[in-house]
Structures are given as C-alpha cells and as structure tokens.
C-alpha positions as CSV (number, residue, x, y, z in Angstrom):
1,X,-22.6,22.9,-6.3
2,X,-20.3,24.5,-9.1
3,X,-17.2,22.6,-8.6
4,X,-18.8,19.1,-7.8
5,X,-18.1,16.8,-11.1
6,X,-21.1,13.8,-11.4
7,X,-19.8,10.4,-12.4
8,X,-20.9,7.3,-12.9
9,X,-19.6,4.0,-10.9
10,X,-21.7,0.9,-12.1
11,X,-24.9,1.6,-11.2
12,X,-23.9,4.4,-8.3
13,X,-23.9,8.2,-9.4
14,X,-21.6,10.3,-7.0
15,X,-19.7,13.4,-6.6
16,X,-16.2,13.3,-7.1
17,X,-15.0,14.6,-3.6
18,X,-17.6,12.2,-1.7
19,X,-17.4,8.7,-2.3
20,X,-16.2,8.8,-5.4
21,X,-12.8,8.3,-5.1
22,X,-13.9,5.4,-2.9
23,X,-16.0,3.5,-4.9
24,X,-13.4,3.9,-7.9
25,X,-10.7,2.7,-6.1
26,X,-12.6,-0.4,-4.3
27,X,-11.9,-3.1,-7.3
28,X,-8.1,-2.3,-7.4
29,X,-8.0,-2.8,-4.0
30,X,-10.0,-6.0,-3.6
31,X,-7.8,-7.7,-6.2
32,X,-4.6,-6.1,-4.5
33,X,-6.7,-8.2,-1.5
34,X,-6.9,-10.9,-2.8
35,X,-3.7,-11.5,-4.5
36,X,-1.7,-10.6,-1.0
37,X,-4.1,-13.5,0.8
38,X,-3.2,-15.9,-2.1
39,X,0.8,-14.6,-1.2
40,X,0.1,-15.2,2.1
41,X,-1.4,-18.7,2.5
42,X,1.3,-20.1,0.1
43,X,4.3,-18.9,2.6
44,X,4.3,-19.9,6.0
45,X,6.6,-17.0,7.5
46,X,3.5,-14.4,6.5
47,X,0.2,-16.9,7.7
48,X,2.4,-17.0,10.8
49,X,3.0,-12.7,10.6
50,X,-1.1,-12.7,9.8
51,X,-1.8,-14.7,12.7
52,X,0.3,-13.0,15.5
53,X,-1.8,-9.6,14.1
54,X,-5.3,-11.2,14.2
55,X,-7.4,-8.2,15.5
56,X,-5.2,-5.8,15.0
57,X,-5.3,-3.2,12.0
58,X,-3.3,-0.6,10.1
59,X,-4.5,2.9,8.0
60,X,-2.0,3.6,5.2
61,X,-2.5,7.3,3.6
62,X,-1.1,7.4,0.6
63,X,0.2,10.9,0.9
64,X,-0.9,13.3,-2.6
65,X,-4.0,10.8,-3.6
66,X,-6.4,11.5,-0.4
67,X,-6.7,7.4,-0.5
68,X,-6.2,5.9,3.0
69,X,-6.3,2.4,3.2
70,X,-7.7,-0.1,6.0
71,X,-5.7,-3.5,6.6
72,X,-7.1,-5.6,8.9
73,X,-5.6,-8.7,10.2
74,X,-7.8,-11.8,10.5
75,X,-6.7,-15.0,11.9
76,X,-6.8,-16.7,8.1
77,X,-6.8,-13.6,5.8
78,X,-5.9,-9.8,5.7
79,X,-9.0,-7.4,4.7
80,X,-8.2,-3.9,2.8
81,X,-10.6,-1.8,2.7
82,X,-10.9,2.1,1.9
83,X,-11.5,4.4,4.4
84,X,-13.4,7.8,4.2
85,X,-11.9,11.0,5.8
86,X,-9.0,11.1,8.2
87,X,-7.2,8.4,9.9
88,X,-8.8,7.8,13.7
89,X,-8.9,6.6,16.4
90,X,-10.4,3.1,15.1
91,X,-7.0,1.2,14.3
92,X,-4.2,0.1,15.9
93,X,-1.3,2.0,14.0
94,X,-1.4,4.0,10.8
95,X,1.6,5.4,8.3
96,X,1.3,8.6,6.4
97,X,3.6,8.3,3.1
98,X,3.9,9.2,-0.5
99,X,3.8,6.4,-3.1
100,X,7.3,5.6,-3.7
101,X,8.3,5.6,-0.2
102,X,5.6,3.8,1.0
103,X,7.4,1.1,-2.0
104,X,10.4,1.6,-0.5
105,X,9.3,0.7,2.6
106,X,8.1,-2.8,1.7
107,X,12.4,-3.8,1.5
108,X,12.3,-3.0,5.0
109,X,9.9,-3.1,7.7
110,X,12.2,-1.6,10.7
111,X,10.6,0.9,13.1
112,X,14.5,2.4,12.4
113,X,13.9,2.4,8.5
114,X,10.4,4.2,8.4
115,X,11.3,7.1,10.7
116,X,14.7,7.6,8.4
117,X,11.9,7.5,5.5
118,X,10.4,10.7,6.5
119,X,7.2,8.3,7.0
120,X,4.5,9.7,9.8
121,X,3.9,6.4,12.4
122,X,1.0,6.8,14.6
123,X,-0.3,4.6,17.4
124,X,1.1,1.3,17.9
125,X,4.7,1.1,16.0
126,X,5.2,-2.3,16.7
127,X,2.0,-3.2,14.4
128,X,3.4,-0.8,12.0
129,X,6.6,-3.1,11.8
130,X,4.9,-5.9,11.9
131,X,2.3,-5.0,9.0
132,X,5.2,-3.8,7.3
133,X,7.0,-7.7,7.6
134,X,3.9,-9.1,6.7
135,X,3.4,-7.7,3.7
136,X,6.9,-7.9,2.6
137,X,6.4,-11.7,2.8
138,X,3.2,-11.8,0.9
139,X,4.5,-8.7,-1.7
140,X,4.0,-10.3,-5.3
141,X,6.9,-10.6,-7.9
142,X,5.8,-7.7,-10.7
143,X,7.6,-10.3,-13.4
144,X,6.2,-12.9,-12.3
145,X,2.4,-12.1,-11.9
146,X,2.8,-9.7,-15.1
147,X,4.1,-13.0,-16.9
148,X,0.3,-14.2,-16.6
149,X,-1.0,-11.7,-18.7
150,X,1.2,-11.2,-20.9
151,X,3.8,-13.7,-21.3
152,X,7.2,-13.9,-19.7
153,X,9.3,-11.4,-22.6
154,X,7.2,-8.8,-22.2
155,X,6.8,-8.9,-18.1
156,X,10.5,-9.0,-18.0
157,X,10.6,-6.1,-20.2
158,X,8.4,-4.3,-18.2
159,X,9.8,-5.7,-15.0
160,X,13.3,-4.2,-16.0
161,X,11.8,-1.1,-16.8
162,X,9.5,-0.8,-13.4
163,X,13.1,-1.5,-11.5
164,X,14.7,1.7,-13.7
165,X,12.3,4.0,-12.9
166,X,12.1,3.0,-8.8
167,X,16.0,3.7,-9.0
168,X,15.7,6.9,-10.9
169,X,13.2,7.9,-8.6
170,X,15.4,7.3,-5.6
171,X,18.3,8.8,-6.8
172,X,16.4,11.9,-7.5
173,X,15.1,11.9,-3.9
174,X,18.5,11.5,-2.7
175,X,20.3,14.3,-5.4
176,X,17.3,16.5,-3.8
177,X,18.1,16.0,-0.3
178,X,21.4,16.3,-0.8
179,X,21.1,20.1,-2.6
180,X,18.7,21.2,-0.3
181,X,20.4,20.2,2.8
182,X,23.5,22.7,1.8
C-alpha cells in the first residue's frame, strides 16, 4: 500500500499501523511490568490491593498514542500487556485518558477524582478505583529509580525538572479551562 511504512523490530518486519506500534512498545512495557511487581511485593498495602483484584483486569487507552494497555491482576503479580484495536468486552473496567491526566490520576484513585478528570470509565468502576490504588502504592519514585542510572545529582536534577513541567502542564490545563469556559 502507498502509505504503509516497513520497519524492522528484531527479527519481525511489520507495517507501521498493524503491529508495529505493538511490538515497539512491548519492551517498555514489560520493564514498566516488572518494576511495578518489584514495587508491589516490597509494600504490603499493594500485594494486599493485587490480591483482592486477582482475576480481574483493566484496558488503559492512552488517549493521542493509539496504545491501550492490558493490566491483569494475578494473585502474586500484575501482567501488562498491549492490546490490539479497541477496548472490549474482554476486561473488567477500562479508562480512556490523555497522558498527563492519566499521571494525574495516579495522586488519586477516587471514582469522584477521575470523572472530575474528564477521564472516560467503562465497565466496572470499582476495579477502576481499585487499579488506580494499586498502582499508586506500587508507582516508583522518578528520583529514586533515576538515581540508579545515573547517580543521585543528576536524578534530582531531573526529578526537579520532571515535577516543573507536570505543574506547568497543569496550570496550562487549568488557565485553558478557565478561558474557554467564559
């Protein structure tokens, strides 16, 4: 087809548009996996939010990226996964969000607090909240995990400058609304 662009994942050619979005984002998301399990088995308020979701999952669309994400809550450890197409009938609850909300929503994870977000809930909203607790409790420090890689100056640095531009960002939203509601 004329607009189809060819790339190359590992071994895998695909066409951006198919499953090419999926297979790029799959080793983000497995170490954003497997940093929230190690989160969650070192606090006992999430294994305990984990446990009382066991069997129960959430699809997060990341609203302006076409990525929708699949959490699923096991008895010992949470499973992400990306999912292809729209959100269906196959999970429990889902949220519809753009980026920085769906980051303001992990400070809160009341059913009161996403609606006010302008997030879309579907399906179970209880889940939702719950989801939303869970990974509030297993949501990594940026300072400190940054502090790994590239010592503790330059994470705080960077920490500093990430909390900034979250501000900035929400007092834009908030200038916005306020304009366009008069």
């Amino acid at each position: 087809a004329a607009n189809t662009i060819t790339c190359q994942v590992g071994s895998s050619p695909c066409t951006l548009g198919s499953g090419c979005r999926r297979m790029l984002a799959e080793r983000p998301v497995a170490a954003l996996e497997s940093l929230l399990n190690h989160h969650i088995s070192e606090s006992t308020a999430a294994r305990d939010q984990l446990l009382a979701l066991a069997g129960r999952s959430l699809a997060v669309h990341v609203v302006g990226t076409g990525l929708i994400l699949r959490l699923d809550a096991g008895e010992e450890q949470l499973r992400i996964g990306v999912m292809g197409g729209e959100v269906g009938e196959t999970v429990t609850a889902s949220i519809s969000a753009t980026p920085l909300t769906l980051l303001q929503l992990l400070r809160s994870s009341t059913v009161t607090n996403f609606r006010a977000s302008g997030a879309e809930l579907g399906g179970d909203t209880e889940t939702a909240e719950v989801f939303a607790e869970l990974l509030r409790l297993a949501r990594p420090e940026l300072e400190e995990e940054l502090s790994h890689l590239v010592g503790d100056i330059a994470a705080h640095g960077v920490s500093q400058s990430a909390q900034r531009l979250i501000g900035w960002g929400e007092r834009s939203l908030d200038a916005f609304s306020m304009n366009t509601s008069e």
